[in-house]
MIKE-193096 format. One record per residue (C-alpha): residue number from 1; residue in one letter; x, y negated, z negated. Coordinates in Angstrom, 3 decimals, padded with zeros to 6 digits. Each point is the difference from the previous one (the first is absolute). Layout:
residues N
@i NUM, aa A, xx X, yy Y, zz Z
...
This chain:
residues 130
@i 1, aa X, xx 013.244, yy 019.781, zz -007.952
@i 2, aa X, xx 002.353, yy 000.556, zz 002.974
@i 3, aa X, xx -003.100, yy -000.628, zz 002.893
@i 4, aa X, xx -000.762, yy -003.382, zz -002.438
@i 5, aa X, xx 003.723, yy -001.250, zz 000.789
@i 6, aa X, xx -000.171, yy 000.800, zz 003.715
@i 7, aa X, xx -003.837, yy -001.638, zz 000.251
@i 8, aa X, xx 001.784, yy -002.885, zz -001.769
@i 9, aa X, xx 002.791, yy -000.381, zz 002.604
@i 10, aa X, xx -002.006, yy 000.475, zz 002.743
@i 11, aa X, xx -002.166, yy -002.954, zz -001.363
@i 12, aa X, xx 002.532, yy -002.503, zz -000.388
@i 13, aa X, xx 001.777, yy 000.638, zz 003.504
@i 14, aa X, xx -003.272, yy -000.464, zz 002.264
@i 15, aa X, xx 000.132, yy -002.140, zz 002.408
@i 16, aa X, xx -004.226, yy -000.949, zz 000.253
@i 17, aa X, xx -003.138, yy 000.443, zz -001.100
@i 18, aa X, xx -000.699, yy 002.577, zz 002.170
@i 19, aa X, xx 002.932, yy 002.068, zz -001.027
@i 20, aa X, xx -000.472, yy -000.407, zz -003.345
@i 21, aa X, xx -003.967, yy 001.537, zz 000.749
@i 22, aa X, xx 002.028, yy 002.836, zz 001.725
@i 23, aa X, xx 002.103, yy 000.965, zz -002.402
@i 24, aa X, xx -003.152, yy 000.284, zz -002.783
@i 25, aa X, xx -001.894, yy 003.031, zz -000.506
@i 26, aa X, xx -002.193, yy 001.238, zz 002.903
@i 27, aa X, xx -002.776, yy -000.128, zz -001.898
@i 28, aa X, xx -000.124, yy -003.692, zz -001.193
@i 29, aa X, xx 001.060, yy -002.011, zz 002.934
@i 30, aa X, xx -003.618, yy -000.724, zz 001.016
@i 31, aa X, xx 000.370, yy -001.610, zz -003.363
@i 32, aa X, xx 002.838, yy -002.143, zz 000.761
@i 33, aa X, xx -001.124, yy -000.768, zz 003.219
@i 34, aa X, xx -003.781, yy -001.221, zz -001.047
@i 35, aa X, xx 001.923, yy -001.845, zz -002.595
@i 36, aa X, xx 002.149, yy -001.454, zz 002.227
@i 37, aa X, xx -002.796, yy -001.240, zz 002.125
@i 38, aa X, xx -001.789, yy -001.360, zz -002.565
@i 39, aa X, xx 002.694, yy -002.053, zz -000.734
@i 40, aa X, xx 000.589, yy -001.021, zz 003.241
@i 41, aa X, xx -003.698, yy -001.202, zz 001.348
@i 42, aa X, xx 000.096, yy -002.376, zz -003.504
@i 43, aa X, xx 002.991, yy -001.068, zz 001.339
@i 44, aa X, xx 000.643, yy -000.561, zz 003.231
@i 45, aa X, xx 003.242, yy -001.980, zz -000.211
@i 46, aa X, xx 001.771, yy 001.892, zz -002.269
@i 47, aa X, xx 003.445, yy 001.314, zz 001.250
@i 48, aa X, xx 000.418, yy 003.711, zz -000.959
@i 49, aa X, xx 003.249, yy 000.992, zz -001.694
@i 50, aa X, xx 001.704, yy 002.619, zz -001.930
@i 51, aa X, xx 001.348, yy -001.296, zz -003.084
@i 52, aa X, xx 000.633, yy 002.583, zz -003.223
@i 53, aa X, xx -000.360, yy 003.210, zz 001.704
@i 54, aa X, xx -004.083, yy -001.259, zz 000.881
@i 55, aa X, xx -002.117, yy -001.488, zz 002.357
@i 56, aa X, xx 000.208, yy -004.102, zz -000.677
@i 57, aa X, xx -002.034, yy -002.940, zz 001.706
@i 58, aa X, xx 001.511, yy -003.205, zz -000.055
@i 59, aa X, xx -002.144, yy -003.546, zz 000.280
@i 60, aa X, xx 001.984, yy -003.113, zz -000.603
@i 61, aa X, xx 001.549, yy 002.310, zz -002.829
@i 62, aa X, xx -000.951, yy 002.864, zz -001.902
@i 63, aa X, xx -003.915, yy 001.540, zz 001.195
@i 64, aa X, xx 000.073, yy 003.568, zz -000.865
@i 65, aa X, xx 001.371, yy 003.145, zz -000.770
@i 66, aa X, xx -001.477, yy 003.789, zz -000.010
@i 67, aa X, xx 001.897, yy 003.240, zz -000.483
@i 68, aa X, xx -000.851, yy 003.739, zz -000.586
@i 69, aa X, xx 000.934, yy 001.235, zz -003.658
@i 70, aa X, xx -000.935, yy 003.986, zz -001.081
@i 71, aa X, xx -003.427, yy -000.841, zz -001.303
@i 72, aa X, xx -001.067, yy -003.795, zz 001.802
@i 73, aa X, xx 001.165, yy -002.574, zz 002.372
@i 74, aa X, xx 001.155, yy -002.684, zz -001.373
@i 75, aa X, xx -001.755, yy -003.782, zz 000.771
@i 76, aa X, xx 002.916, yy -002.447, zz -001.044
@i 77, aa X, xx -001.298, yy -003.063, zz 000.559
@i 78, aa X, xx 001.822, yy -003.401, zz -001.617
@i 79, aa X, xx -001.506, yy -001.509, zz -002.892
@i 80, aa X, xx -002.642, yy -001.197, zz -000.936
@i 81, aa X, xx -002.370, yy 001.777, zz 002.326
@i 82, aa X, xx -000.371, yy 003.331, zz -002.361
@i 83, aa X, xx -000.787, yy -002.361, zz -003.057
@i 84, aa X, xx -002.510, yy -002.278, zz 001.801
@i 85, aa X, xx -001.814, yy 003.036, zz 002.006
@i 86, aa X, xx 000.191, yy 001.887, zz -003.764
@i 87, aa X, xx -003.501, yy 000.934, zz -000.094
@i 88, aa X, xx -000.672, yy 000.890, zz 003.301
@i 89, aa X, xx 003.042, yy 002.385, zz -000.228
@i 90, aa X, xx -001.475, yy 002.179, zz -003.226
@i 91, aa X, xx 000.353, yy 003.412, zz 000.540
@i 92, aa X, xx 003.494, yy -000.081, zz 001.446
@i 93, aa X, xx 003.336, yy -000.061, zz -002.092
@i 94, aa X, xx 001.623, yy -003.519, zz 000.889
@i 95, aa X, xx 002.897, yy -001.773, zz -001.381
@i 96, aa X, xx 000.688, yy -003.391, zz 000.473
@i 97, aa X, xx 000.823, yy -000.012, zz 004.040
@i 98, aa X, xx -000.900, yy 004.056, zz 000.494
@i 99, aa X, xx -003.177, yy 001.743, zz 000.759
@i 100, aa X, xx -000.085, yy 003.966, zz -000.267
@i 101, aa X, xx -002.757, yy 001.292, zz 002.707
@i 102, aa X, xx -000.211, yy 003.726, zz -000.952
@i 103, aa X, xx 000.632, yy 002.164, zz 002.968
@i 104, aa X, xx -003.359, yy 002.138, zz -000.571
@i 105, aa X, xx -002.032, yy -003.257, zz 000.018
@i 106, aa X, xx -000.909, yy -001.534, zz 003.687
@i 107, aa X, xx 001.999, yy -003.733, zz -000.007
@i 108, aa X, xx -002.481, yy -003.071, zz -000.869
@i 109, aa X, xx 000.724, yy -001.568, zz 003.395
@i 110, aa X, xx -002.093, yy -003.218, zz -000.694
@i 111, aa X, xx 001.573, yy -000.495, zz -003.512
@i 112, aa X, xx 003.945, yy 000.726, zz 001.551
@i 113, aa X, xx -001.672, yy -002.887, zz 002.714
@i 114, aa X, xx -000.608, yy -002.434, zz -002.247
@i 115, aa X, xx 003.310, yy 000.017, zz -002.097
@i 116, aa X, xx 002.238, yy -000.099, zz 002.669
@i 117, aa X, xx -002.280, yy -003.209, zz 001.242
@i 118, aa X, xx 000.258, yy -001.217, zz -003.368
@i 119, aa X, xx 003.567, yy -000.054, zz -000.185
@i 120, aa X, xx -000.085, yy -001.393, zz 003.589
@i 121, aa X, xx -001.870, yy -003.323, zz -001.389
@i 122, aa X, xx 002.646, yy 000.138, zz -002.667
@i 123, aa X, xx 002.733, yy 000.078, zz 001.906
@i 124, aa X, xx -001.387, yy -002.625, zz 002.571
@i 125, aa X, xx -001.053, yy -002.439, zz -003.333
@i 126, aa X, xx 003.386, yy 000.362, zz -000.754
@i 127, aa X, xx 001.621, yy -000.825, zz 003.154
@i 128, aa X, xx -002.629, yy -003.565, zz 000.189
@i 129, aa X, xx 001.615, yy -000.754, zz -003.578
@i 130, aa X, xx 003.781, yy -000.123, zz 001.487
């Protein structure tokens, strides 16, 4: 319980992306990183930020968030992407905004592609509207 505090701490004080990689377990940066640049060739723009403790990509707003939990990394990605992508995204635990990729399953770069694009064209349809 003690380590799960410390991991915690360390989390919420990083000061980038690549720190917060750092500080994960040796064995699943590669994950973080190939998630990280999946993310980043679907979108180009996006700033990269720590916000919560986790790796955050800002576009005009809110794009995307990922973040390593004991048995996944977390996808948070704002509503309704999960919903609308629903079918495509059987076979992994989701919540409204949050997609579970197990960490002994390889990450479904194409599908992780096209919801962060989606919620690109949602956020730019958005920004046409104002």
């Amino acid at each position: 319980m003690k380590s799960r505090k410390l991991i915690d701490e360390c989390m919420k004080q990083v000061k980038d992306v690549n720190e917060n990689i750092a500080l994960s377990p040796k064995g699943l940066q590669y994950k973080l990183k190939e998630l990280r640049e999946i993310i980043k060739s679907a979108a180009p723009k996006a700033q990269e930020h720590i916000s919560y403790g986790m790796a955050y990509y800002r576009y005009k707003g809110r794009l995307v968030y990922f973040g390593l939990s004991k048995k996944h990394i977390g996808l948070y990605i704002p509503t309704p992407i999960v919903e609308e992508h629903k079918s495509e995204l059987k076979g992994y635990e989701t919540t409204k905004a949050t997609i579970r990729f197990p960490l002994d399953k390889r990450l479904p770069a194409m599908l992780i592609k096209k919801l962060v694009k989606a919620r690109i064209n949602k956020i730019n349809e958005l920004d046409k509207k104002k």
